[in-house]
C-alpha positions as CSV (number, residue, x, y, z in Angstrom):
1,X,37.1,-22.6,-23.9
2,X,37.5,-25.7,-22.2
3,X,38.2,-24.9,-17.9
4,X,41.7,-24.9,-16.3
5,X,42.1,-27.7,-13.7
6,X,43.8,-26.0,-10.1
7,X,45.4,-28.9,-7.9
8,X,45.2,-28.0,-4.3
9,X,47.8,-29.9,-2.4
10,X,49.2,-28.1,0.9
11,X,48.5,-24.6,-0.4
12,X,45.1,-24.8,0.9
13,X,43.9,-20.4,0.6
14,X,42.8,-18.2,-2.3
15,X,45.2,-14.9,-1.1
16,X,48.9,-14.9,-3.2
17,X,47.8,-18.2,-4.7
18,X,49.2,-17.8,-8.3
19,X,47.4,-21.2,-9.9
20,X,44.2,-20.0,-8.7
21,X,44.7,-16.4,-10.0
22,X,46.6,-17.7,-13.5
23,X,43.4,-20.2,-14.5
24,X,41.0,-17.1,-13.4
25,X,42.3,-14.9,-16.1
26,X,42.1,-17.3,-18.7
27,X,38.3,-18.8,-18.1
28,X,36.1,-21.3,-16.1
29,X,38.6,-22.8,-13.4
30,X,37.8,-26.2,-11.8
31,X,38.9,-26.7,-7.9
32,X,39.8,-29.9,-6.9
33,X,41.0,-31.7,-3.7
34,X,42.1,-34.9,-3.4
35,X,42.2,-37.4,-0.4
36,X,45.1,-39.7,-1.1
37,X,44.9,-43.1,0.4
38,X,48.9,-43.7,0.0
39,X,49.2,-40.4,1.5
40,X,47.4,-40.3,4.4
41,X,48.4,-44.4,5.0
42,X,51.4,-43.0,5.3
43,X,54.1,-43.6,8.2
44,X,54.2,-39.9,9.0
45,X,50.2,-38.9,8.5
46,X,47.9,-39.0,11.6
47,X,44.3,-37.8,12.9
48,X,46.0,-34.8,13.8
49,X,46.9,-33.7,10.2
50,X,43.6,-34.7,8.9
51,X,41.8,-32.9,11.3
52,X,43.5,-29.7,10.6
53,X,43.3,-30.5,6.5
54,X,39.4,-30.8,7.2
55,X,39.3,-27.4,8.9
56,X,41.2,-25.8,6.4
57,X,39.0,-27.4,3.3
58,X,36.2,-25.8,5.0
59,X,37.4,-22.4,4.8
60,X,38.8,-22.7,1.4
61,X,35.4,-24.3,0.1
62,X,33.5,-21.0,1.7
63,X,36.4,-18.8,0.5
64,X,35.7,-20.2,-3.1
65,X,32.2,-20.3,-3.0
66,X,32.1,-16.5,-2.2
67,X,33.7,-16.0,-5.5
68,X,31.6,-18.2,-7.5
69,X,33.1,-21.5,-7.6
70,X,32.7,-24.8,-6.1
71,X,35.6,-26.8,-4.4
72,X,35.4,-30.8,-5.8
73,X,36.8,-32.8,-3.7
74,X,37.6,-36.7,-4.4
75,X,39.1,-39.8,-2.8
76,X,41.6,-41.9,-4.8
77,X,45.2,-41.6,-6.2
78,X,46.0,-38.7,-8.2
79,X,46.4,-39.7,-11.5
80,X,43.0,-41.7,-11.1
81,X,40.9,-39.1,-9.8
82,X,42.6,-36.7,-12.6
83,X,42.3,-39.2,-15.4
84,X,38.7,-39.5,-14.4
85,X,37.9,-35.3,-14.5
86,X,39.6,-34.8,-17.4
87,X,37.5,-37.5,-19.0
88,X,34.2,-35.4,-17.3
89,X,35.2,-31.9,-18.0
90,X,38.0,-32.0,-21.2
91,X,40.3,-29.7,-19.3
92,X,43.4,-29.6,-21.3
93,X,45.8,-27.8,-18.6
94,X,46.7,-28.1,-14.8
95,X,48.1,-25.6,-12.4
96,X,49.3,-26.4,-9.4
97,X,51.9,-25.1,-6.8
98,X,55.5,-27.1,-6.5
99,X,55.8,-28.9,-3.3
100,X,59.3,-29.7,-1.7
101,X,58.0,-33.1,0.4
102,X,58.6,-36.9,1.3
103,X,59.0,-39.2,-1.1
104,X,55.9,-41.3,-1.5
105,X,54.3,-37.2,-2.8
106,X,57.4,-37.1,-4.9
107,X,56.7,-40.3,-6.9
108,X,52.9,-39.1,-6.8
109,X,54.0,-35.9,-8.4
110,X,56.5,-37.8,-10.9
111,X,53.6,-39.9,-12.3
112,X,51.1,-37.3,-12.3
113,X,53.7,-35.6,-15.0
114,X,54.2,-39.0,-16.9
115,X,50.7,-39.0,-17.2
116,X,50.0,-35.4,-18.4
117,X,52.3,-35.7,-21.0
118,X,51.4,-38.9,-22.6
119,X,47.8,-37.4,-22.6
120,X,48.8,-34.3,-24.4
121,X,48.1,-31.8,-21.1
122,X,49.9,-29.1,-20.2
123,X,50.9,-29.2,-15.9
124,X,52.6,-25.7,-14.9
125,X,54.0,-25.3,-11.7
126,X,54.6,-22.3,-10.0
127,X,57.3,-21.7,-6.7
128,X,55.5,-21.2,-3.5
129,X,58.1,-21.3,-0.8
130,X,61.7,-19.7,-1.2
131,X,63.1,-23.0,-2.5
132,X,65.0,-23.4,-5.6
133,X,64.1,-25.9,-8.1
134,X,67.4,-27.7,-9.4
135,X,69.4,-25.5,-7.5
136,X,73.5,-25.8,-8.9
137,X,75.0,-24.1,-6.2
138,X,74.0,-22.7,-2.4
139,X,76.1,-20.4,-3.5
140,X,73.7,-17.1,-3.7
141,X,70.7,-18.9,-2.5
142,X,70.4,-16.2,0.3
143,X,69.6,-13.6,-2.4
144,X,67.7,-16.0,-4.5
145,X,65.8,-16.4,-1.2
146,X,65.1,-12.6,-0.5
147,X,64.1,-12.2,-4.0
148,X,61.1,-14.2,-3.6
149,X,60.4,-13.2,-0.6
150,X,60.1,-9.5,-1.3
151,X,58.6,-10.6,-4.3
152,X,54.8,-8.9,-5.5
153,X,52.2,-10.8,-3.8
154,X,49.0,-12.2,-5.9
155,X,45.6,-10.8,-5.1
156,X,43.0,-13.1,-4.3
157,X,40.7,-13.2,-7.1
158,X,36.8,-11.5,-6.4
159,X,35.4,-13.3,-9.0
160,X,35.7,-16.8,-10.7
161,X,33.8,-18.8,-13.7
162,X,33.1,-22.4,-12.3
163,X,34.1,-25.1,-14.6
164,X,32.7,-28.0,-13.0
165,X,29.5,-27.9,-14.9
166,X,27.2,-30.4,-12.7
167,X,30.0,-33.0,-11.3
168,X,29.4,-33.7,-7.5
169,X,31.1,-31.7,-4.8
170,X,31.9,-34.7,-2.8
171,X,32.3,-34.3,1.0
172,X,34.6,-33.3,3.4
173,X,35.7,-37.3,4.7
174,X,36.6,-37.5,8.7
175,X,39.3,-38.9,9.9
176,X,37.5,-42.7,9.9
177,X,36.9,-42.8,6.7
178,X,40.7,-43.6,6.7
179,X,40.8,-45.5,9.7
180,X,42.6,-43.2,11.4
181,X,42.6,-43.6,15.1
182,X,42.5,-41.2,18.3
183,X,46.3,-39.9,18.6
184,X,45.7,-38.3,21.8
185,X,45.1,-34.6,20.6
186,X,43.6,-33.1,23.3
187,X,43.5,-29.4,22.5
188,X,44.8,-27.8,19.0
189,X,45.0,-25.5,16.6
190,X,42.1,-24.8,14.2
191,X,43.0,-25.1,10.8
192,X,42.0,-22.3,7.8
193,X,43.1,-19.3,6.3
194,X,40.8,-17.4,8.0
195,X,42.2,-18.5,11.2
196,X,46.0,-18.4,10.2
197,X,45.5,-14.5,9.2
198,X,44.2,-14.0,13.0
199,X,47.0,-15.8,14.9
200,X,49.8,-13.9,12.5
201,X,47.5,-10.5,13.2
202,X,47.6,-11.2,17.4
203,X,51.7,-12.0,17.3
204,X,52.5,-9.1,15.2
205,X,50.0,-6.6,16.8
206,X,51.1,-7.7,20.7
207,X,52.7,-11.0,20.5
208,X,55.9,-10.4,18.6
209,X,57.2,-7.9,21.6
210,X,57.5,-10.6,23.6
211,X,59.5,-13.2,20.8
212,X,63.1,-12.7,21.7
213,X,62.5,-13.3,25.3
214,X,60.1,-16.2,25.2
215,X,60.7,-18.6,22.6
216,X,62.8,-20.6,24.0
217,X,60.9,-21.6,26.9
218,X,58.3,-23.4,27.3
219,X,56.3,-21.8,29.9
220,X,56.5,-18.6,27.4
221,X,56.9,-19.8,24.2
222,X,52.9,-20.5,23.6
223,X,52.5,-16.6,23.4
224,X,55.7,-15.5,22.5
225,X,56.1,-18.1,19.2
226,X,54.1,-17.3,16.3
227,X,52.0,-20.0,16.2
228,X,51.9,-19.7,12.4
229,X,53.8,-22.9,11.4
230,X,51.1,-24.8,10.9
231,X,49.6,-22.4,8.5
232,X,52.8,-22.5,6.7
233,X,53.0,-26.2,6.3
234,X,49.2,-26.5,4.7
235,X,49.4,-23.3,2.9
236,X,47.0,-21.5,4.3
237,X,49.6,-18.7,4.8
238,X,52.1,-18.4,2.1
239,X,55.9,-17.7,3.1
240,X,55.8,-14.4,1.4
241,X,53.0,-12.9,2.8
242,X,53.8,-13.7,6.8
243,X,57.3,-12.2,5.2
244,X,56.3,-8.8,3.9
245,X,53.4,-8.4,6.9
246,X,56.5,-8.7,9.4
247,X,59.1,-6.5,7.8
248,X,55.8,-4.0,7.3
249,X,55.4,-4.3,11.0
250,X,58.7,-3.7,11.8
251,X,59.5,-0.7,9.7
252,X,56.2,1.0,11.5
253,X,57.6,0.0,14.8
254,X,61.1,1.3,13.6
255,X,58.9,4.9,12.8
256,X,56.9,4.8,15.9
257,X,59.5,4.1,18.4
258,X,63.1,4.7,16.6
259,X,65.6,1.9,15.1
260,X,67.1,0.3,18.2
261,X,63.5,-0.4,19.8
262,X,63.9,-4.1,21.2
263,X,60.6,-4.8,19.7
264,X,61.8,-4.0,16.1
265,X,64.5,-6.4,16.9
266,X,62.6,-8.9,17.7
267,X,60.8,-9.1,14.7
268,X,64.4,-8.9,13.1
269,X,65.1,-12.4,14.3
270,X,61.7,-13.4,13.5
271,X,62.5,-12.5,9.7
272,X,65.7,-14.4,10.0
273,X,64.1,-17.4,10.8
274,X,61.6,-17.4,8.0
275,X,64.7,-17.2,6.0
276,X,65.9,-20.2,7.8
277,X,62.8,-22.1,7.0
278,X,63.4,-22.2,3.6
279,X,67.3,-22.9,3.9
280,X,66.3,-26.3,6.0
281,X,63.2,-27.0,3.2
282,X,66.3,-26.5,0.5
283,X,67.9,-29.6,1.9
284,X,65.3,-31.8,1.1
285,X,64.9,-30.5,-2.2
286,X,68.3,-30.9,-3.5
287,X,68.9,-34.3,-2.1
288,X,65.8,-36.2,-0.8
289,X,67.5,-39.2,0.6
290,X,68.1,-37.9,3.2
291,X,64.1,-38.6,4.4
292,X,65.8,-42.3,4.9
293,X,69.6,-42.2,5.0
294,X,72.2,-40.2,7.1
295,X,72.8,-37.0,5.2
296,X,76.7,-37.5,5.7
297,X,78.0,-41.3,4.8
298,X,80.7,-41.0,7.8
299,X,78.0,-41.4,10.4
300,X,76.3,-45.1,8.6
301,X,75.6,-47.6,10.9
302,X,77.1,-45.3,13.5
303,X,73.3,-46.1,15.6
304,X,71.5,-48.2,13.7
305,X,72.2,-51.8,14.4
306,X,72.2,-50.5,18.8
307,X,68.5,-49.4,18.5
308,X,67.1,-50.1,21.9
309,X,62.9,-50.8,21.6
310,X,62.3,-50.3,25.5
311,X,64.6,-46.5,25.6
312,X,62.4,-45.8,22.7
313,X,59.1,-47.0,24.1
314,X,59.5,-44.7,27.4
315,X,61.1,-41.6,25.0
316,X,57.8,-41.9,23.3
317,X,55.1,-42.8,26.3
318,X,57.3,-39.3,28.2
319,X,57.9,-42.1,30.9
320,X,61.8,-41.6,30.4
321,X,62.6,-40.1,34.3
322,X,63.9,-37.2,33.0
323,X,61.1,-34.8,34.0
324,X,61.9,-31.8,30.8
325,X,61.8,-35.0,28.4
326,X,58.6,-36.2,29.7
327,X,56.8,-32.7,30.1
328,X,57.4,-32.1,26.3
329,X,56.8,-35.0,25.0
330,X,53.6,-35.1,26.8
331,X,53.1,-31.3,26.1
332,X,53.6,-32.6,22.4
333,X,51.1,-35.2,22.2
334,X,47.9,-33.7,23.8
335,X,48.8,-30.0,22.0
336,X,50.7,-31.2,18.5
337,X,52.9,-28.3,19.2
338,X,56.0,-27.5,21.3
339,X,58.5,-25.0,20.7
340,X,61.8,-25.2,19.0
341,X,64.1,-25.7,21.5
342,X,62.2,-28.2,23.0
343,X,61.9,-29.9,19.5
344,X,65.8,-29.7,19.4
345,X,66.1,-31.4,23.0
346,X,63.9,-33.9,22.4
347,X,65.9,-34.9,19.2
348,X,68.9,-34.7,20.8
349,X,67.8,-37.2,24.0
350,X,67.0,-39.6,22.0
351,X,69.8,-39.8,19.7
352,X,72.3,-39.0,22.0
353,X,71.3,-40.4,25.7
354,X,69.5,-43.0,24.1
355,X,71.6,-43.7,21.3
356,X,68.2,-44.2,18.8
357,X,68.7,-44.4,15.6
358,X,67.2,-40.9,13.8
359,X,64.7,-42.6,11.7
360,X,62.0,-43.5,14.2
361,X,62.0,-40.9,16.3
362,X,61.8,-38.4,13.3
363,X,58.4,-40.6,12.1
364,X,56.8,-40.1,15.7
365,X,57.5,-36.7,15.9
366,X,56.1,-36.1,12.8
367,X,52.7,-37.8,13.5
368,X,52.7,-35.7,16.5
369,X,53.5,-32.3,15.3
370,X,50.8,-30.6,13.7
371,X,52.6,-28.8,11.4
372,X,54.9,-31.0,9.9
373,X,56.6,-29.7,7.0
374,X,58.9,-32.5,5.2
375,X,61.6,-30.5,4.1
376,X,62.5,-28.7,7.5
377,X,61.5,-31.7,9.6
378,X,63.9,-34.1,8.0
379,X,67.0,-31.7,7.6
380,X,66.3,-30.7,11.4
381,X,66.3,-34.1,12.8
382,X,69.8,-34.8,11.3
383,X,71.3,-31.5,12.2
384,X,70.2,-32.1,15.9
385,X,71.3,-36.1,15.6
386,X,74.5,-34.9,14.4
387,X,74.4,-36.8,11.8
388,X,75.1,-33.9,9.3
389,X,78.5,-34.1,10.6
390,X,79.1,-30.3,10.0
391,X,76.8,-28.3,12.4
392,X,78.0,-27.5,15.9
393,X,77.6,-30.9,18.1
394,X,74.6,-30.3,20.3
395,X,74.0,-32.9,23.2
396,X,71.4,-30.7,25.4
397,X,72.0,-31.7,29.3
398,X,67.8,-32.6,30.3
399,X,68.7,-31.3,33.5
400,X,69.7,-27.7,32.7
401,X,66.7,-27.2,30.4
402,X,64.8,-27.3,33.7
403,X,67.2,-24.9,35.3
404,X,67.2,-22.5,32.3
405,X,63.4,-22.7,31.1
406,X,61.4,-23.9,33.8
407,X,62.9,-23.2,37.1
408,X,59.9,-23.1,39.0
409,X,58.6,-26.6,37.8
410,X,54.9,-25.0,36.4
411,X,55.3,-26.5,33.0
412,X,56.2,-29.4,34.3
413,X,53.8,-29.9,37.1
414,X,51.0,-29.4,34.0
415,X,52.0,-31.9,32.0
416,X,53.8,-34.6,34.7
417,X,51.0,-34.6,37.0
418,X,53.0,-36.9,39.0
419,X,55.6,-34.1,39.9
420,X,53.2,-32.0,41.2
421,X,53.7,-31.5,44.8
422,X,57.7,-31.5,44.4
423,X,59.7,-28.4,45.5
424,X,61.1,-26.7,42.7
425,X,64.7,-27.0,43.6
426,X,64.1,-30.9,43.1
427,X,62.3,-30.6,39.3
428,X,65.4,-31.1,37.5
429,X,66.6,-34.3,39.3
430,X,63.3,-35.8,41.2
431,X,65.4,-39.1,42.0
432,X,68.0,-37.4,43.8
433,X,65.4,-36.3,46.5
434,X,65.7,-38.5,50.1
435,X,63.2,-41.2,50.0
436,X,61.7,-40.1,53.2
437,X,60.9,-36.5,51.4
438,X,59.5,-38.5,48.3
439,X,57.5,-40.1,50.4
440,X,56.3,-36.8,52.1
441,X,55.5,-35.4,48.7
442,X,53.4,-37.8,47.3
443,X,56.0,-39.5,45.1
444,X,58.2,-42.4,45.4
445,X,61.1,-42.7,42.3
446,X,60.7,-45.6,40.7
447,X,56.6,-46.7,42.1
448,X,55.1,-43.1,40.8
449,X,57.5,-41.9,38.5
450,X,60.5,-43.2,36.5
451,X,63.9,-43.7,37.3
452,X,65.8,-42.1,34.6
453,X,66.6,-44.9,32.1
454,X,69.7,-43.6,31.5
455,X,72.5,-41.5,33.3
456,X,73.6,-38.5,31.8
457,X,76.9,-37.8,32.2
458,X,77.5,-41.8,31.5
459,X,75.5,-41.1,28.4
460,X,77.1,-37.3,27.0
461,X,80.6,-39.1,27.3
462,X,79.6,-42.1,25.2
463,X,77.9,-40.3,22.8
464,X,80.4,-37.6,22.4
465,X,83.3,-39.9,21.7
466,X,81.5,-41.6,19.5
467,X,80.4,-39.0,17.3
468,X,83.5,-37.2,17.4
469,X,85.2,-39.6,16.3
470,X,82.4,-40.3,12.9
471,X,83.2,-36.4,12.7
472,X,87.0,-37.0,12.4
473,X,86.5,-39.2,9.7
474,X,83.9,-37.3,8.1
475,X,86.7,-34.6,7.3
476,X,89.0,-37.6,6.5
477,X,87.6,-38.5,4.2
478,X,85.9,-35.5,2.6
479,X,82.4,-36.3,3.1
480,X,81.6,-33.7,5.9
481,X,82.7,-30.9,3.0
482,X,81.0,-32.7,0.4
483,X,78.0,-32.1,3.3
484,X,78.7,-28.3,3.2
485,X,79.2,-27.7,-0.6
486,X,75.8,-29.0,-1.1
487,X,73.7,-28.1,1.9
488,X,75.7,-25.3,4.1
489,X,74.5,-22.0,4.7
490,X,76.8,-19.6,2.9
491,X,77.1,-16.0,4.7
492,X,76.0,-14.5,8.2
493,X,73.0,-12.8,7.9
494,X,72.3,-8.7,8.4
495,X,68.5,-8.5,7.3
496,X,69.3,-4.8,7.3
497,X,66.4,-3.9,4.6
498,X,68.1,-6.1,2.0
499,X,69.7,-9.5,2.2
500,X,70.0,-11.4,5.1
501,X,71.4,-15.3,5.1
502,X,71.9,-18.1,7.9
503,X,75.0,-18.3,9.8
504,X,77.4,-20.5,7.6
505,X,77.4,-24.2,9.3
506,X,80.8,-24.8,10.1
């Protein structure tokens, strides 16, 4: 019997893989890996990514190799390296998971299938997230959705027949191989299976308590978050099983301590936004433009002939003056991880005070977050840009984020070293201080730290009007429900042991 080919792409752990576990029933199964120059050349690829790829190939090579196989692992484009194996090996079928990602993976995937059928071989795909392939209607996607997720999970198989008769392993390739250079990652997440079932184990044994409370600041948020999204976006957790560990958590808490205990409800809302995870990937899948254009046509050319290179420079460098903004953004870059509100504020500044364009800031933040997941990251950035033109209009004031999730100025003074001998009642608004009581504190608005490059209230009113006004014409002209037919959540959720769905958008 000639060996099954299984494609590892971000799905990167042997537990509830269903290729892996399909080709191990039916013979010798051949592993393969493939580093992808377009990929990683990519716009939205950094060290960062790579490094956390490489950890996780190394657990999923020793994971394999415990049950008899050998993880091959080859540099080139797809339909190259897979041209070239099938040549080697004669295998006459691939499975692989579906992916819902940016474009250039798309095309990859697109002429990976050309290929396979003009050579007679059979590619079958099989769902990994909650995402519906050629969806017709959001209507019912929230059952659809809890379907899957309280769908049987696979077994990771004990024992495997390795196909790859004497071919080379091939190595594990650092990030220099590619010419990628140091992003300024100072301390991160390890990458793996292995590790991703320890951080989901610490937040639902202690962690999770603490969820509700914590996760939207970020003095808190490091604990009280997950810390799983990573593992989500590489696959080495899959949807269902972080899914069905939680709701197994929180019917035993439920037992334990009765079914109004806070910390059962807390792991409520963390279901809800697993379901929400998918609903955001679901964008992406059913219209993939909107990785480049403005998901609803009222708000075109709205930014993108203002786009000012020096408010985007100091968004970037957290140099803008606004000490929240800065904080993050440096936060960001030395951890690859911030948490969600923060995410949403830094969108928001930059499309809003800043009046940026969505594009470029989305391409930054995606180099920069560790666990960058296409199909929420794109769908997010234009639901916080406004440029959805159906969601509620969020324009987050920098100042009040201090007063509401950092009051006493430690997050801050960690990652704006600058700040650091500043009374806490002058965080929020450091250039508003005396002079002579900068002076006394070691820093001088405008020498040591930035003025704000913007003022707020000058820039909410601009920006407001403005988008209000696409948003008028968005219902005008029918677009903004042509928006909501396609991509808008359909029913408020109740994730009371059956369904649960997203808030509707409008």
């Amino acid at each position: 019997m000639s060996p099954e080919l299984v494609w590892f792409k971000r799905d990167l752990r042997v537990s509830d893989h269903s290729p892996l576990v399909a080709a191990g029933k039916r013979g010798p199964v051949i592993c393969l890996y493939i580093y992808e120059p377009e990929l990683i050349g990519a716009e939205d690829y950094s060290r960062r990514h790579h490094l956390f790829v490489n950890d996780s190939l190394r657990d999923l090579r020793a994971q394999l190799a415990e049950r008899g196989v050998r993880l091959l692992l080859r540099r080139g484009a797809a339909v190259d390296v897979l041209g070239e194996l099938q040549r080697q090996t004669g295998y006459e079928r691939i499975r692989v998971h579906q992916e819902t990602t940016h474009a250039i993976a798309y095309a990859r995937d697109r002429a990976v299938l050309a290929w396979a059928k003009q050579q007679g071989i059979e590619v079958v795909e099989y769902r990994q997230q909650g995402v519906v392939r050629r969806l017709q209607s959001r209507d019912g996607w929230g059952g659809q959705w809890q379907a899957f997720a309280q769908s049987p999970l696979v077994a990771a198989p004990r024992r495997l027949d390795d196909g790859s008769g004497a071919l080379a392993s091939g190595e594990i390739l650092p990030p220099e191989a590619f010419g990628l250079e140091d992003d300024g990652l100072e301390e991160r997440q390890q990458g793996g299976e292995d590790t991703g079932q320890q951080v989901l184990a610490s937040f639902l044994k202690a962690r999770s308590e603490g969820y509700v409370g914590g996760l939207s600041s970020p003095v808190t948020a490091w604990e009280a978050c997950s810390r799983v999204s990573p593992y989500l976006a590489y696959g080495n957790l899959s949807l269902r099983s972080v899914y069905q560990r939680a709701a197994a958590r929180r019917r035993d808490l439920q037992r334990q301590r009765g079914g109004q205990d806070p910390w059962a409800k807390a792991l409520t809302a963390y279901l809800e936004r697993l379901a929400w995870h998918c609903h955001f990937m679901q964008k992406l899948e059913d219209e993939p433009q909107i990785e480049f254009d403005n998901m609803n046509p009222a708000f075109t050319g709205l930014r993108e002939n203002e786009f000012n290179e020096d408010y985007f420079e100091a968004w970037a460098a957290g140099r803008t003056g606004y000490p929240m903004v800065d904080a993050c953004m440096r936060a960001l870059r030395a951890t690859g991880w911030i948490n969600f509100r923060m995410r949403a504020m830094l969108i928001s500044f930059a499309a809003h005070h800043l009046w940026l364009h969505w594009r470029r800031p989305a391409l930054h933040l995606a180099r920069l977050f560790v666990d960058y997941e296409p199909g929420i990251h794109y769908s997010q950035i234009q639901m916080q840009a406004a440029t959805d033109g159906i969601s509620t209009l969020r324009i987050y004031s920098p100042t009040k984020q201090v007063l509401d999730h950092d009051p006493e100025g430690s997050f801050i003074r960690r990652w704006v070293p600058e700040l650091a001998e500043l009374p806490a009642e002058h965080m929020a608004e450091p250039h508003r201080m005396p002079r002579l009581l900068q002076e006394a504190h070691g820093c001088v608005i405008g020498r040591d730290y930035p003025e704000p490059i913007v003022d707020h209230l000058t820039a909410y009113a601009h920006a407001r009007q403005r988008l209000q006004a696409a948003r008028r014409e968005g219902k005008r002209s029918g677009t903004s429900m042509d928006v909501f037919q396609r991509h808008g959540s359909r029913r408020r959720s109740r994730l009371r042991g059956a369904a649960r769905h997203p808030r509707p958008s409008r």
